[in-house]
N, C-alpha and C positions, 0 to 999 in steps of 0.2 A: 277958130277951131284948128288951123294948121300951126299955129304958133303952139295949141296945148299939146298937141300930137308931138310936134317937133321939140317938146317941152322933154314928155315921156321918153321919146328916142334919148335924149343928151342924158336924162336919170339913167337911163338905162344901159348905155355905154357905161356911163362912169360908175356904176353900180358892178359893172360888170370888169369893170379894168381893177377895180379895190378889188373884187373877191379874185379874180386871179392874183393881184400883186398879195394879199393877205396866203392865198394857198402857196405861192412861191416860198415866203417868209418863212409859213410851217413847215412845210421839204428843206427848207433849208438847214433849219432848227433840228428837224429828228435828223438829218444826216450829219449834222454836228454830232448831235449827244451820240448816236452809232458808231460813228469814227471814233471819237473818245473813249467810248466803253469799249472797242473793236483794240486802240492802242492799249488800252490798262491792261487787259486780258493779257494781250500779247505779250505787254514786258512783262508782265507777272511770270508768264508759262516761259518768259525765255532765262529768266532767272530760277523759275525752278526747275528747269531740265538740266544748267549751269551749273548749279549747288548739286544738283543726283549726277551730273559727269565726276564734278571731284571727288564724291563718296565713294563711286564705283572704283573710279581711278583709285585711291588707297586703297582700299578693299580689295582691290585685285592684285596692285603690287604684296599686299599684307599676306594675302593668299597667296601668293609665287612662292613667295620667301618660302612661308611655312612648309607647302609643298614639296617645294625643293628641297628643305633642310631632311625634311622628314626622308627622302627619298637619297640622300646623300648626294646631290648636287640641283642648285639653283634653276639651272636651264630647263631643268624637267619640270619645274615647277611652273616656267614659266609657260614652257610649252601646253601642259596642260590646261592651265587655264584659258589661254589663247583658241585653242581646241572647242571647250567647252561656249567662250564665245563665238568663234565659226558657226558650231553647232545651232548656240540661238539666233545666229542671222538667217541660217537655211530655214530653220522654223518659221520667225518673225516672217521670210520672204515667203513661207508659203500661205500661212494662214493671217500674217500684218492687215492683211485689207480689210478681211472680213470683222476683224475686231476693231480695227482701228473706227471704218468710216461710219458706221452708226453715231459714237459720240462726237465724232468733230459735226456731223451734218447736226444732229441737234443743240450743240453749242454755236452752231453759226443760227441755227433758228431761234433759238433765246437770244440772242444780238441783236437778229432782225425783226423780229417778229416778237417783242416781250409783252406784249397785252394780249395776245396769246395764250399764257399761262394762268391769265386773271381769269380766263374761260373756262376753262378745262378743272 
């Protein structure tokens, strides 16, 4: 009788040592695949912020020019535009957060949390 008891005890450690080392495995596994989809995202959006700086950047040189020509010298052109960007950074700085942090908190929750969505 004490050899089946002590039998149960050893199943049941080592029963108990696989489902932990098998739950390890899995945490291991989604924070793979989360890091990964976490880096894709990442270079994706830092390439596309990269490509919308150089667009802006012509765009605004293109815009000085014209500006300026129009107004009979360059600098005014430039200054204005320069102006008009100040203007949207005082914007951006007062009301940036409230627009911004909704979408970034639910794109970190679709990263973390994507069988979440199969719910809903």
């Amino acid at each position: 009788m004490k050899n089946s008891i002590g039998n149960h005890f050893d199943n049941l450690s080592q029963d108990t040592k696989e489902a932990i080392n098998h739950s390890i495995e899995y945490y291991k596994l989604d924070l793979l695949k989360k890091t990964a989809l976490s880096l894709i995202i990442g270079g994706r959006f830092i390439l596309i912020i990269g490509v919308v700086v150089l667009i802006l950047l012509f765009l605004s040189l293109g815009l000085s020019f014209w500006i300026g020509n129009q107004l009979g010298s360059v600098s005014y052109g430039f200054f204005i535009v320069g102006g008009v960007y100040l203007i949207l950074l005082f914007i951006i700085s007062i009301f940036g957060k409230k627009i911004l942090e909704r979408p970034v908190f639910n794109l970190l929750n679709k990263i973390l949390h994507p069988d979440e969505d199969d719910k809903n």
